[in-house]
C-alpha positions as CSV (number, residue, x, y, z in Angstrom):
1,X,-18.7,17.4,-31.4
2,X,-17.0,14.4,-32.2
3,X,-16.4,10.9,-29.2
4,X,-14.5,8.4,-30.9
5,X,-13.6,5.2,-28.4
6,X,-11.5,1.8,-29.6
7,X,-11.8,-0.8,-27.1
8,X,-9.1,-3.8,-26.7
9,X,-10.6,-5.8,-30.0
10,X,-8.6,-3.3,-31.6
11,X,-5.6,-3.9,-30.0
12,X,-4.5,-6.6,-32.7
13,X,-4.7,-3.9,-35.3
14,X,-4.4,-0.8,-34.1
15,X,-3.2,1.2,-37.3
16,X,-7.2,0.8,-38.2
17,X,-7.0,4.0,-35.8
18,X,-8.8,7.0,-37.3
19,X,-9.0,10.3,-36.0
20,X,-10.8,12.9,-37.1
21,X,-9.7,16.0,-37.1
22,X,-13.0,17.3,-35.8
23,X,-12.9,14.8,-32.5
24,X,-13.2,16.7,-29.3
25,X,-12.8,12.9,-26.8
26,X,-10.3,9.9,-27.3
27,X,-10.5,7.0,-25.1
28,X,-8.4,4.0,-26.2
29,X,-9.1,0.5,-24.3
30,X,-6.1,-1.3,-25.1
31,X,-2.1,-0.1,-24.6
32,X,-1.2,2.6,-25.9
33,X,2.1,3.0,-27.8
34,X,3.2,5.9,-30.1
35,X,5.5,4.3,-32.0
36,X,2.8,1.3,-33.5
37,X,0.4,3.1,-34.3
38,X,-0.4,7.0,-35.5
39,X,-2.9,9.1,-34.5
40,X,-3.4,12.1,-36.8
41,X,-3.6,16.0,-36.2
42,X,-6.6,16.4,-33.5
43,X,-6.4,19.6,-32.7
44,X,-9.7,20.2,-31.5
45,X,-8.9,16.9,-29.2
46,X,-10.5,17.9,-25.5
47,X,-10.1,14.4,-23.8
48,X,-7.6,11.9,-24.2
49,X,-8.1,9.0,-21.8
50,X,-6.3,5.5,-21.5
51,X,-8.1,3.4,-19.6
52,X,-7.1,0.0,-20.0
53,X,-3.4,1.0,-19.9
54,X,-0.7,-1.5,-19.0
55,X,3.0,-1.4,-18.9
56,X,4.5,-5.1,-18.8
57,X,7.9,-5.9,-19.0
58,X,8.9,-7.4,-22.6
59,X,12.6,-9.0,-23.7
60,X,13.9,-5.2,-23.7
61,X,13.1,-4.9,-20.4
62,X,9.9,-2.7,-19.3
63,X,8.0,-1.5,-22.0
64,X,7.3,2.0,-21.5
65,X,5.6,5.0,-23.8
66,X,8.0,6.8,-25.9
67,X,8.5,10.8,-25.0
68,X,6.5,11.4,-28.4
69,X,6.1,15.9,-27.9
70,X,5.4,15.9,-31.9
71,X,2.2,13.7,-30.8
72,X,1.6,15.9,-27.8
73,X,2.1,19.1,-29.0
74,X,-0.9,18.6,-30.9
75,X,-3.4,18.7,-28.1
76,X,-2.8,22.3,-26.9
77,X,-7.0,22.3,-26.3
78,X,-6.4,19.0,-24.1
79,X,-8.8,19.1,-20.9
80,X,-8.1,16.4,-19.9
81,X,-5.0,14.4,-19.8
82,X,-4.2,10.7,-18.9
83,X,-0.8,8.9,-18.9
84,X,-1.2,6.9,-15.9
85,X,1.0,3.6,-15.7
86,X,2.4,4.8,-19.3
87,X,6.0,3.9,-18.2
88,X,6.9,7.6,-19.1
89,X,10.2,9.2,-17.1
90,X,9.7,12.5,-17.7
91,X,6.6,14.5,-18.1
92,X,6.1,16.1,-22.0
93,X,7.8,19.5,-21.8
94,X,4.9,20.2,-24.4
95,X,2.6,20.4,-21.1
96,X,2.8,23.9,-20.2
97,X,1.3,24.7,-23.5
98,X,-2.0,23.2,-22.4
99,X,-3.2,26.4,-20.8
100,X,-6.4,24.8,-20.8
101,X,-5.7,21.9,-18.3
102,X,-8.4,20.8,-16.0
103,X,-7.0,17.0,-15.0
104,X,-3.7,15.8,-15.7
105,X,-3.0,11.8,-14.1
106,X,0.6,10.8,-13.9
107,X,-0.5,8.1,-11.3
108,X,1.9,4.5,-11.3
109,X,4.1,5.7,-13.2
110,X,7.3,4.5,-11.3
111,X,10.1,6.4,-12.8
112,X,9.3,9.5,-12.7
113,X,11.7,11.3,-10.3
114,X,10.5,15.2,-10.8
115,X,7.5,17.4,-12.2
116,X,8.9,20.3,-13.9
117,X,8.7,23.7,-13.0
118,X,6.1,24.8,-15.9
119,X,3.3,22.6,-15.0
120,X,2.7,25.6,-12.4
121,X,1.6,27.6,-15.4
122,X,-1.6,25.4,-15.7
123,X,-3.6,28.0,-14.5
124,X,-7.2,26.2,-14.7
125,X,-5.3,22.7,-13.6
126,X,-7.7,20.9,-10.7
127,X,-7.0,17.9,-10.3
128,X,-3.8,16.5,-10.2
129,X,-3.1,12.9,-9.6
130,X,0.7,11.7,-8.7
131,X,-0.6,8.4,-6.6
132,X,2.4,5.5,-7.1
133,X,5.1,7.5,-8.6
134,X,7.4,5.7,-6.0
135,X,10.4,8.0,-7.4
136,X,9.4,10.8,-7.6
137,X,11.0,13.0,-4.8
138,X,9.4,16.8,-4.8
139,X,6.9,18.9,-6.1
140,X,7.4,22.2,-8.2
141,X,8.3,24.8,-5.4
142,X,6.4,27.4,-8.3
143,X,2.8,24.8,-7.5
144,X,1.1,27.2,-5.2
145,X,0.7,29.5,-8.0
146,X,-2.0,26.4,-9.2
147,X,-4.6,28.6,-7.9
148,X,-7.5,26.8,-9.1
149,X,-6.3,23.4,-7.8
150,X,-8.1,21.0,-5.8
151,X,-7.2,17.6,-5.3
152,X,-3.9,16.7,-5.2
153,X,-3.2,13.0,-4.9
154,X,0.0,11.8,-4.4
155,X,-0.4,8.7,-2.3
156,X,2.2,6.4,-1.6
157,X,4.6,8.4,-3.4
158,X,7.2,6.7,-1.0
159,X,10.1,9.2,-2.3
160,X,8.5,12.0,-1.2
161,X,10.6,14.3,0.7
162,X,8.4,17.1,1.9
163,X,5.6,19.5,0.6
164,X,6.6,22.8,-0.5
165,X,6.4,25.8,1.5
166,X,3.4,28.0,0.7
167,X,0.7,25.0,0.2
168,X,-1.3,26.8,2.5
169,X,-2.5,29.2,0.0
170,X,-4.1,26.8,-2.3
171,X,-7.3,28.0,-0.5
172,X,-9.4,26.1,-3.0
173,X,-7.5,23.0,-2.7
174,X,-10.0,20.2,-1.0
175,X,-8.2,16.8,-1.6
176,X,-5.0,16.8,-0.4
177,X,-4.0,12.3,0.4
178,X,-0.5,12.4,1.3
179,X,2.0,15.3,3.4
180,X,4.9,14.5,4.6
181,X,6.8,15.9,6.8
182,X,10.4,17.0,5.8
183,X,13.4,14.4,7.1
184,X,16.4,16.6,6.1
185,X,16.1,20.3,8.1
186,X,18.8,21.7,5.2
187,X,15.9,22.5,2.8
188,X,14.1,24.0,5.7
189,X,13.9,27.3,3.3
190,X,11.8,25.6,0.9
191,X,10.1,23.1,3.3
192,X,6.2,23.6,3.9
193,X,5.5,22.1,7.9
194,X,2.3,21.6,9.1
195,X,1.1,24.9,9.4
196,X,0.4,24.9,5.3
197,X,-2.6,23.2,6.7
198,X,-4.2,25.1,8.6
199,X,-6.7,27.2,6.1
200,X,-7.2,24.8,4.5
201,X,-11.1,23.2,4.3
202,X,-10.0,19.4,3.4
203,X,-12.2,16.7,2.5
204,X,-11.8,13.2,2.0
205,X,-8.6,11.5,3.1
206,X,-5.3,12.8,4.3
207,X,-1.9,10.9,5.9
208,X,0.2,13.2,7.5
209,X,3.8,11.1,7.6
210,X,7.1,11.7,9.4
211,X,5.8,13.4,12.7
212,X,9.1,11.7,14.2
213,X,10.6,14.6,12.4
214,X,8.4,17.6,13.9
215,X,10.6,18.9,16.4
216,X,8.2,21.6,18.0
217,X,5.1,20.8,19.4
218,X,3.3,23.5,18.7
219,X,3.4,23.1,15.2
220,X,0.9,20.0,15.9
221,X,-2.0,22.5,16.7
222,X,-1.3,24.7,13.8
223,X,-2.4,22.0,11.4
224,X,-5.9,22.8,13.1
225,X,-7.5,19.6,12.3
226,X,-10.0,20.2,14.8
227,X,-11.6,22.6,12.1
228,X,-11.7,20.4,9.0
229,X,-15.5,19.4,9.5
230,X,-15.5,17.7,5.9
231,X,-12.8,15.1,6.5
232,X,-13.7,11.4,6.5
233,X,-10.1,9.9,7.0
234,X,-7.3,10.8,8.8
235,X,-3.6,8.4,9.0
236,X,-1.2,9.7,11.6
237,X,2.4,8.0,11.0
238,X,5.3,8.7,13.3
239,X,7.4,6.1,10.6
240,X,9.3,5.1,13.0
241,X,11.8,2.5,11.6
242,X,13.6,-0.8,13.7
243,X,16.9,0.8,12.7
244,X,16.4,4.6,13.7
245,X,18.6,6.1,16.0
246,X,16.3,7.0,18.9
247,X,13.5,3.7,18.9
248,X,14.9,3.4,21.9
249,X,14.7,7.1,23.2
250,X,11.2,8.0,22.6
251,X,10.2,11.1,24.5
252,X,7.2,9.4,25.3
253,X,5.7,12.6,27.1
254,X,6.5,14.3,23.9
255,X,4.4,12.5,22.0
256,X,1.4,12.2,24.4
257,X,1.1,16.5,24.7
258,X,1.3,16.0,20.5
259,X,-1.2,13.6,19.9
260,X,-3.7,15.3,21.8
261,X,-2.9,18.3,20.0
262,X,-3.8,16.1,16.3
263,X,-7.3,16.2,18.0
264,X,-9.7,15.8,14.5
265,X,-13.3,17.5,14.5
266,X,-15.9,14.7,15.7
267,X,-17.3,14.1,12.0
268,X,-14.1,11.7,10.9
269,X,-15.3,8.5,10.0
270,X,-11.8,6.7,9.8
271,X,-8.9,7.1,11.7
272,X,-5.3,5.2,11.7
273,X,-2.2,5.8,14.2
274,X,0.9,4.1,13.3
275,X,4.6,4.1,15.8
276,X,2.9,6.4,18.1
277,X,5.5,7.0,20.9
278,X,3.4,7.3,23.9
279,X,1.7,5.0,26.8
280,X,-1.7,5.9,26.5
281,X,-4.0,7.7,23.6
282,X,-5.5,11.2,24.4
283,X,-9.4,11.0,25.3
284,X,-10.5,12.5,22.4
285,X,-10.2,9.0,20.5
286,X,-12.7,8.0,23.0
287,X,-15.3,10.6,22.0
288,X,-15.4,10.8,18.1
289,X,-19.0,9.0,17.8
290,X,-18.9,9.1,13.9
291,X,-16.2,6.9,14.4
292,X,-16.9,3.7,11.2
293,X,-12.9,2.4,11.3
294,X,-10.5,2.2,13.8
295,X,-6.6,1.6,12.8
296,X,-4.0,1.1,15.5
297,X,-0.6,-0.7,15.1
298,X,3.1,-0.7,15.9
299,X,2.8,1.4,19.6
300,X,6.0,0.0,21.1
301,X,5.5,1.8,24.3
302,X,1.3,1.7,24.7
303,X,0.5,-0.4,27.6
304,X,-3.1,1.2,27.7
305,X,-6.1,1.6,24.9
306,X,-9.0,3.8,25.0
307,X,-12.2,2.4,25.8
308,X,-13.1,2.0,22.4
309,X,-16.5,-0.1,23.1
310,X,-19.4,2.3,23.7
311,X,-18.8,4.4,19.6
312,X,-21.8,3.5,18.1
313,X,-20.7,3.5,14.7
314,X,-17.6,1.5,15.5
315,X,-17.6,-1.2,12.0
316,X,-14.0,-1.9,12.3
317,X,-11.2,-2.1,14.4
318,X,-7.5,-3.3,14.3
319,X,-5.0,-3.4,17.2
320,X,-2.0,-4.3,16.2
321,X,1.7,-4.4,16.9
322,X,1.6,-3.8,20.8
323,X,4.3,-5.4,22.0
324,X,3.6,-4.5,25.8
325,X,-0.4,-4.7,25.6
326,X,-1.5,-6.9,28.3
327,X,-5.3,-6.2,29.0
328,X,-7.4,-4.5,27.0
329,X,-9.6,-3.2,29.8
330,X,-8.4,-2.8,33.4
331,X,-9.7,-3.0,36.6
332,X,-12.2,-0.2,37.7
333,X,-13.3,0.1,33.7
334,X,-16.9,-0.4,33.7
335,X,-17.7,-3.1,31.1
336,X,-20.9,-5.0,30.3
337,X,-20.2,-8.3,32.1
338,X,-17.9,-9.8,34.6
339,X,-19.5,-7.5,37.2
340,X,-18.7,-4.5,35.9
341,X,-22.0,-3.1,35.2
342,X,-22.6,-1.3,32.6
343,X,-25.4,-2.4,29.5
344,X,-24.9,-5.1,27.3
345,X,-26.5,-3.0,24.3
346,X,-23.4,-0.6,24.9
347,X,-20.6,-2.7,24.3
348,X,-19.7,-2.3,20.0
349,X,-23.2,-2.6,19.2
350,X,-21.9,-1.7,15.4
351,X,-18.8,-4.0,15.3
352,X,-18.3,-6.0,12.4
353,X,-14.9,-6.8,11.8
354,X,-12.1,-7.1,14.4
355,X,-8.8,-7.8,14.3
356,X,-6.1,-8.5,16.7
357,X,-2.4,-9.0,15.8
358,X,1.0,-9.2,16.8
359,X,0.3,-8.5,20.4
360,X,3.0,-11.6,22.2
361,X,2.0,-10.0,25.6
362,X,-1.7,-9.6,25.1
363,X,-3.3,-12.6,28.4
364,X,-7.0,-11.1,28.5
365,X,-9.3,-8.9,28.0
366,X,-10.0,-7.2,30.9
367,X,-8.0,-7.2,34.2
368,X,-9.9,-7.7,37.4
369,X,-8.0,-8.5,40.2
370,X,-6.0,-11.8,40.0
371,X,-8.8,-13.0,37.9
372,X,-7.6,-13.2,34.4
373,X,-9.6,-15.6,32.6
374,X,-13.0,-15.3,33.7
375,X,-15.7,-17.6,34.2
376,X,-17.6,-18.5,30.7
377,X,-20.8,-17.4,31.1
378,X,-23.7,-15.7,29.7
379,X,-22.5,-12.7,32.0
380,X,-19.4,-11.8,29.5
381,X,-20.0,-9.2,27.2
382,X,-21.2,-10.5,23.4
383,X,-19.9,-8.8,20.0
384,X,-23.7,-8.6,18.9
385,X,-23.0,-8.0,15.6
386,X,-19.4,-9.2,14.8
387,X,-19.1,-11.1,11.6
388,X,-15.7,-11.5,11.0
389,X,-12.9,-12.2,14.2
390,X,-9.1,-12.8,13.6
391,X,-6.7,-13.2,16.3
392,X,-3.2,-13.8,15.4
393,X,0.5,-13.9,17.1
394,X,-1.2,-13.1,20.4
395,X,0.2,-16.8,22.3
396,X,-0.7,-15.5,26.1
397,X,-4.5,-14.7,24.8
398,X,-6.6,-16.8,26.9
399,X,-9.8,-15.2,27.5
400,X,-12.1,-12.5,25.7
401,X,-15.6,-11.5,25.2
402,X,-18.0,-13.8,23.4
403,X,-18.8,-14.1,19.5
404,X,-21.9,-16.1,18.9
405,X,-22.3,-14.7,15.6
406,X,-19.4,-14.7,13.5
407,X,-20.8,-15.6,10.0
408,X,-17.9,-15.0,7.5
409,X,-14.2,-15.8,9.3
410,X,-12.8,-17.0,12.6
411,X,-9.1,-17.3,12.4
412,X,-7.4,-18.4,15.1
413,X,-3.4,-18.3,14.9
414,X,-0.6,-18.8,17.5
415,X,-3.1,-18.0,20.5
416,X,-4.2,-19.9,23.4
417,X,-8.6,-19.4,22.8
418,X,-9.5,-22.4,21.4
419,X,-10.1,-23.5,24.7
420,X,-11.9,-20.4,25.2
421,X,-14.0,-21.6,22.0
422,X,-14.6,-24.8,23.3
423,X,-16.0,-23.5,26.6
424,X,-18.3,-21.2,25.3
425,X,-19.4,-23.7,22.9
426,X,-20.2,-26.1,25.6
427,X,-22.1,-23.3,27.6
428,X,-24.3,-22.4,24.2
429,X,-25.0,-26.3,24.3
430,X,-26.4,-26.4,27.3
431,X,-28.2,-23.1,27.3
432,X,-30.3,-24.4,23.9
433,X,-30.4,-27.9,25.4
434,X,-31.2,-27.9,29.2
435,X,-31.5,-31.5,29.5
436,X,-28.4,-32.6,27.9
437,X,-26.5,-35.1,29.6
438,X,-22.6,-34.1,30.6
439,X,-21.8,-35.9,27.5
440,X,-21.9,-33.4,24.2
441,X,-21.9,-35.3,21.5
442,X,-24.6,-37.7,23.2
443,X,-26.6,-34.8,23.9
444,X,-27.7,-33.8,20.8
445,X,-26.8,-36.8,18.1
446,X,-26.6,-35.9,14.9
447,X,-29.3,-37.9,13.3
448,X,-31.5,-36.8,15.5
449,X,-34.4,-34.3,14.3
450,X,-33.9,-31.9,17.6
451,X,-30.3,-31.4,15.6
452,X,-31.1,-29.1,13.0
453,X,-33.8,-27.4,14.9
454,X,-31.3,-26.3,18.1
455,X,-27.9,-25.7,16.4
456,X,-29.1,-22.5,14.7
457,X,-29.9,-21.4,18.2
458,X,-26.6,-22.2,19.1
459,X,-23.1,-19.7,18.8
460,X,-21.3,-20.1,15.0
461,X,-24.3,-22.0,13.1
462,X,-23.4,-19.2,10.7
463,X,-19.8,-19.3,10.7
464,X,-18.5,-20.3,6.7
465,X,-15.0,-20.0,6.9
466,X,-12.6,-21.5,10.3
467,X,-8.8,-21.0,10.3
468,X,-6.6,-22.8,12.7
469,X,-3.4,-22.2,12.3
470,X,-0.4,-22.8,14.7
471,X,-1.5,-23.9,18.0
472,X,0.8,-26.5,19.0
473,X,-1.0,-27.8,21.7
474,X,-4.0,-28.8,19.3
475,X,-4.2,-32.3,19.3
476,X,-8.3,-32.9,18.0
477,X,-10.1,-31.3,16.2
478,X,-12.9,-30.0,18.7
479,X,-15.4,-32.8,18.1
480,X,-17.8,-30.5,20.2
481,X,-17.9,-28.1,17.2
482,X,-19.7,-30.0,15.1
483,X,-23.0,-29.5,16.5
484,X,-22.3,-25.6,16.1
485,X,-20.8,-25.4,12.7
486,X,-23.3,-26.2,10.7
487,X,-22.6,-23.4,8.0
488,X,-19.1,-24.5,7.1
489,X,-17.7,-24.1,4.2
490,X,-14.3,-24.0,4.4
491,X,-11.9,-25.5,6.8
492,X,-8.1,-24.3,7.2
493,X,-5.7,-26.2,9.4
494,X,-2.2,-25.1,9.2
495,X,1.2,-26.0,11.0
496,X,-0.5,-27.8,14.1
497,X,2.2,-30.2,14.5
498,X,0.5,-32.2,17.0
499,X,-3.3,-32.5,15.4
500,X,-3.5,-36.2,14.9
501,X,-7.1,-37.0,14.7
502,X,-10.1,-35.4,12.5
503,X,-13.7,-36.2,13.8
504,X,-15.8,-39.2,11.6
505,X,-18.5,-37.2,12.0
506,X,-17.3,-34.5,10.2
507,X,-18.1,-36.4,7.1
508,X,-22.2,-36.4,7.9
509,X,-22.2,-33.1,9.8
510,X,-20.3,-30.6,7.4
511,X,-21.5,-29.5,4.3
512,X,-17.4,-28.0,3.5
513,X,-16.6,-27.1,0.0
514,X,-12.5,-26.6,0.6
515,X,-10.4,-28.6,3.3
516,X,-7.1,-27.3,3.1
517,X,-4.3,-29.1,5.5
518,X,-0.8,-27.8,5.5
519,X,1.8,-28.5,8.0
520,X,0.0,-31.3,10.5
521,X,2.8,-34.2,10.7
522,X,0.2,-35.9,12.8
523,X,-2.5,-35.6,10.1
524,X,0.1,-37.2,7.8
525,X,0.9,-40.1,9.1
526,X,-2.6,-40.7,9.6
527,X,-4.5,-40.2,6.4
528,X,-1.3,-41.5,4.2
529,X,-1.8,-45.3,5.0
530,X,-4.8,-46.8,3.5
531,X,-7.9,-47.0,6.3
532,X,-11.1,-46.7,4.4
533,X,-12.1,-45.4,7.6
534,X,-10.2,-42.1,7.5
535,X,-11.1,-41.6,3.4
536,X,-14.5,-41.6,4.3
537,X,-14.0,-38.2,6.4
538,X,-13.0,-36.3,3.2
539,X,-13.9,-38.0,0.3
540,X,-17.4,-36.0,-0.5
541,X,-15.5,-32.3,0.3
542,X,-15.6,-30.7,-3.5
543,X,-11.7,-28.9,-3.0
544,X,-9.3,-30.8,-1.0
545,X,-5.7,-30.0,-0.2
546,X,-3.8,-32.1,1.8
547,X,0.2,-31.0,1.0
548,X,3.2,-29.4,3.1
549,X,3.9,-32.6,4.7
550,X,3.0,-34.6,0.9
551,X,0.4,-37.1,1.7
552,X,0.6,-40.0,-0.1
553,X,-2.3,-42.3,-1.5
554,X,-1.4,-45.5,-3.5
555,X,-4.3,-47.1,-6.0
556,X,-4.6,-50.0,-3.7
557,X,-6.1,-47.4,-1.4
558,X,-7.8,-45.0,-3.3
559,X,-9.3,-48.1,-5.0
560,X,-10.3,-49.3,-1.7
561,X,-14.2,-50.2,-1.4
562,X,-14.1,-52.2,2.3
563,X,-17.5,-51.4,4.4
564,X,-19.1,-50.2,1.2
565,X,-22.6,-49.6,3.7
566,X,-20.8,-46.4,4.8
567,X,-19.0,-45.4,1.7
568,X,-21.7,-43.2,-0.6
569,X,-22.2,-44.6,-4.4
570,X,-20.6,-41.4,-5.6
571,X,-18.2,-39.7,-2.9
572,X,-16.5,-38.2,-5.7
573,X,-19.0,-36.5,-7.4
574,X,-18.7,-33.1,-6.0
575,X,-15.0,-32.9,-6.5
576,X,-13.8,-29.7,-8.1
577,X,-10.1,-30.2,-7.6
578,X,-7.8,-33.0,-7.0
579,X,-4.4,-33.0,-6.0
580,X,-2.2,-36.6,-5.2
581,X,1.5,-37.2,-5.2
582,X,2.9,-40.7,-5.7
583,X,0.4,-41.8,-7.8
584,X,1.0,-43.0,-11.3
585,X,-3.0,-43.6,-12.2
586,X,-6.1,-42.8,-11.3
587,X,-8.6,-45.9,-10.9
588,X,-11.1,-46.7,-13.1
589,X,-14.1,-46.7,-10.7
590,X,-13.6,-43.4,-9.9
591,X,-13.6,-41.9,-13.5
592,X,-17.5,-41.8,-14.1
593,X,-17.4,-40.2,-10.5
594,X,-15.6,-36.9,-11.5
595,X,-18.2,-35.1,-13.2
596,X,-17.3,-31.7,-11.8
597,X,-13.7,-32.4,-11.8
598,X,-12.3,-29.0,-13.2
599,X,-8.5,-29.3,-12.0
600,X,-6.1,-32.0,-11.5
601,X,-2.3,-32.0,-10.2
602,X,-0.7,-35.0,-10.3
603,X,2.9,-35.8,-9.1
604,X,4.6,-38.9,-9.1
């Protein structure tokens, strides 16, 4: 048995190509195209992979892989077959002579529309892969005689009217990614609903799309999902759109009773529910303890969440799109903190990654009483483990649990927490530092050798990356933070139109490797005139970006050397990448500086 591979050095030359007739695999790394280069007879050819294949677009418009069936009609002992992203539009008619077929990948391959017919007479077929064909629109109605079959991928295969009827009996089928459910009831007749999954024993992933569409409820507990022990991920999509017909008539009710009747067996690991009609989710969301990623978003109606907190294998978890979310617990939920009993060991003690978006109605956490924003204290429940928090488009969000430990990403963006931040900064402060003076930045100065050794006690010393991005009422940047962010690396600050003032200290007290400032008129006016003072904040950070409001820096000010005791002999000599409008030259002091200089844009 013969393996011949060409790899992309090739690709310069590629009639070198030599096949023997003998070869039983071909695997080509570069793009492969028919009609520059030959390949001879193979007939014995078992395996013909691509890749490394590519379709870009050329002067002719998208290059694409020529229908060649002389080529293909070769390989009738083909088992296994790859044209993915070939930029074919119809599938070889050849096919169905490949009796022995065990894979066949079609994947990205955007213009195909239809699979014909006689691919259902690939008997041994098992794995068939149709991921991004965005046109295509059905599947052979002939493909449950595919008895052997078992994975079917045809995620995000957008076109996608419906499954066929009669899926159900693909019994060794295991894989199944994508089903929706058919839009148009006149091809009922030929329309498989969600009954085709009942028997069968599915592993992996599945979305079930369209529910909108399922008109009887029962049909929800046919797909007996409660069964399917081997499942890991399950995406339920009502697609509703803004533009349908009846947003604005939800049977809410209707889609609370089906919901419940989706109910997955406990071992799913990932769950996702998108336009979900009703006002609250079923309990059983509450119970799956296997539970690793949590997906919520775009519940126009939901006013209520499960209590999410006590899964202990909760990693991730993303509410978003809940336009009439206002607390997140309620009073009478018993929650760690706040005096709701409870045990602080309970509350996500797996939680790594959380996400809350789009949520304009969203003012606290928890409701209790008339109290909505809680007294910072050690009380409040902690994220123990959360390393990575973004809050976005949530601007009534005043008041939330604490997260000491964030070490990878705190974004912050059209929300009302940064005071939140700067409170239960001030409270880790004090807690590390008992005798500090009501003064902050007295309390534990910078130079001082109790520095070092107390911020790491203290909440974000491991925090490397802070977004803050439009909050309008941000006029400073939090000079309190300093003594907590001692682990920064990069710093974002984004459309904060009133920020007018960075901290000096920030020079001596972060060790940042990208500034970026966009959108801070304040920030603007300030660093453009020529104060040595304010250079000396930024001029040591390796990748700066000052733009969206184009900062300008003349040579008399760059070339500026005033109070040269402050100034470092080399501020420069980290910088990676420069970027300066209205400048026509860079001065000369600054050249032997640059060593590390890999990028410069210049405007003038």
């Amino acid at each position: 048995m013969n393996n011949l591979m060409r790899d992309s050095s090739m690709a310069g030359n590629r009639n070198m190509i030599k096949v023997d007739e003998k070869t039983h695999h071909l695997s080509l790394g570069f793009h492969f195209d028919p009609s520059d280069c030959g390949i001879p007879s193979a007939k014995q050819l078992r395996t013909f992979l691509l890749p490394c294949q590519e379709v870009w677009p050329s002067s002719e418009g998208r290059k694409k892989m020529p229908n060649n069936e002389t080529l293909f009609s070769n390989f009738r002992n083909l088992r296994v077959f790859d044209l993915h992203n070939s930029g074919i539009e119809k599938v070889p008619t050849c096919i169905q002579k490949m009796k022995y077929l065990r894979y066949l990948d079609l994947s990205r391959n955007d213009k195909i529309k239809a699979l014909p017919n006689s691919i259902s007479r690939l008997q041994l077929l098992q794995v068939l892969k149709l991921s991004n064909c965005e046109e295509l629109r059905e599947l052979p109605k002939d493909i449950t005689k595919l008895v052997n079959l078992r994975h079917l991928d045809c995620e995000r295969c957008w076109s996608l009217t419906h499954m066929p009827c009669g899926l159900g009996k693909l019994t060794s089928l295991q894989m199944l990614t994508w089903f929706p459910v058919a839009k148009d009831s006149s091809v009922s007749n030929h329309v498989g609903g969600l009954v085709e999954l009942n028997r069968l024993n599915l592993r992996g992933r599945i979305e079930i799309r369209n529910l909108k569409c399922v008109k009887d409820e029962s049909e929800f507990e046919s797909a007996n999902l409660m069964e399917k022990q081997l499942l890991q991920s399950l995406s339920l999509c009502w697609n509703r759109d803004d533009d349908d017909d009846d947003n604005d008539n939800v049977d809410v009710n209707y889609d609370e009773r089906c919901l419940e009747r989706l109910r997955p067996h406990e071992n799913l690991k990932k769950l996702k529910v998108c336009d979900y009609g009703g006002t609250k989710f079923p309990d059983w969301l509450s119970s799956l303890t296997n539970l690793v990623n949590i997906c919520i978003q775009d519940c126009g109606n939901c006013d209520r969440l499960p209590r999410l907190d006590r899964i202990p294998s909760l990693q991730y978890l993303r509410i978003d799109g809940f336009p009439k979310l206002e607390f997140i617990y309620h009073e009478g939920d018993n929650f760690p903190g706040a005096g709701g009993g409870g045990n602080e060991s309970t509350f996500f003690p797996s939680l790594k990654e959380l996400y809350i978006l789009d949520c304009p109605h969203l003012k606290s956490w928890w409701k209790k009483g008339d109290d909505l924003t809680m007294k910072i204290t050690a009380e409040l429940p902690h994220f123990t483990r959360l390393s990575k928090l973004e809050i976005s488009e949530c601007p009534q969000l005043t008041c939330m649990p604490l997260f000491p430990n964030l070490d990878e990403k705190l974004l912050l963006e059209n929300c009302s927490l940064v005071q939140h931040l700067q409170q239960m900064i001030k409270m880790s402060i004090v807690q590390a530092v008992p005798s500090t003076s009501s003064s902050i930045v007295q309390a534990v100065p910078s130079t001082s050798s109790s520095s070092s050794s107390s911020s790491s006690m203290l909440g974000l010393s491991k925090l490397k990356a802070l977004w803050v991005v439009s909050i309008e009422d941000l006029k400073a940047f939090p000079q309190e933070l300093l003594l907590i962010l001692t682990s920064l690396e990069e710093l974002h600050l984004k459309d904060c139109p009133r920020l007018a003032s960075l901290p000096l200290e920030m020079r001596q007290q972060l060790t940042l490797r990208a500034l970026d400032i966009k959108g801070c008129s304040q920030l603007k006016e300030k660093y453009g005139t020529r104060k040595c003072s304010d250079w000396r904040i930024i001029s040591h950070i390796p990748n700066i970006q000052i733009d969206g409001q184009k900062v300008q820096w003349d040579r008399k000010y760059l070339g500026d050397q005033e109070d040269s005791s402050i100034v470092p002999a080399s501020p420069l000599s980290k910088l990676k990448t420069l970027i300066i409008e209205d400048l026509e030259s860079l001065p000369e002091d600054w050249l032997p500086n640059l060593t590390r200089l890999q990028h410069r844009i210049q405007s003038t």
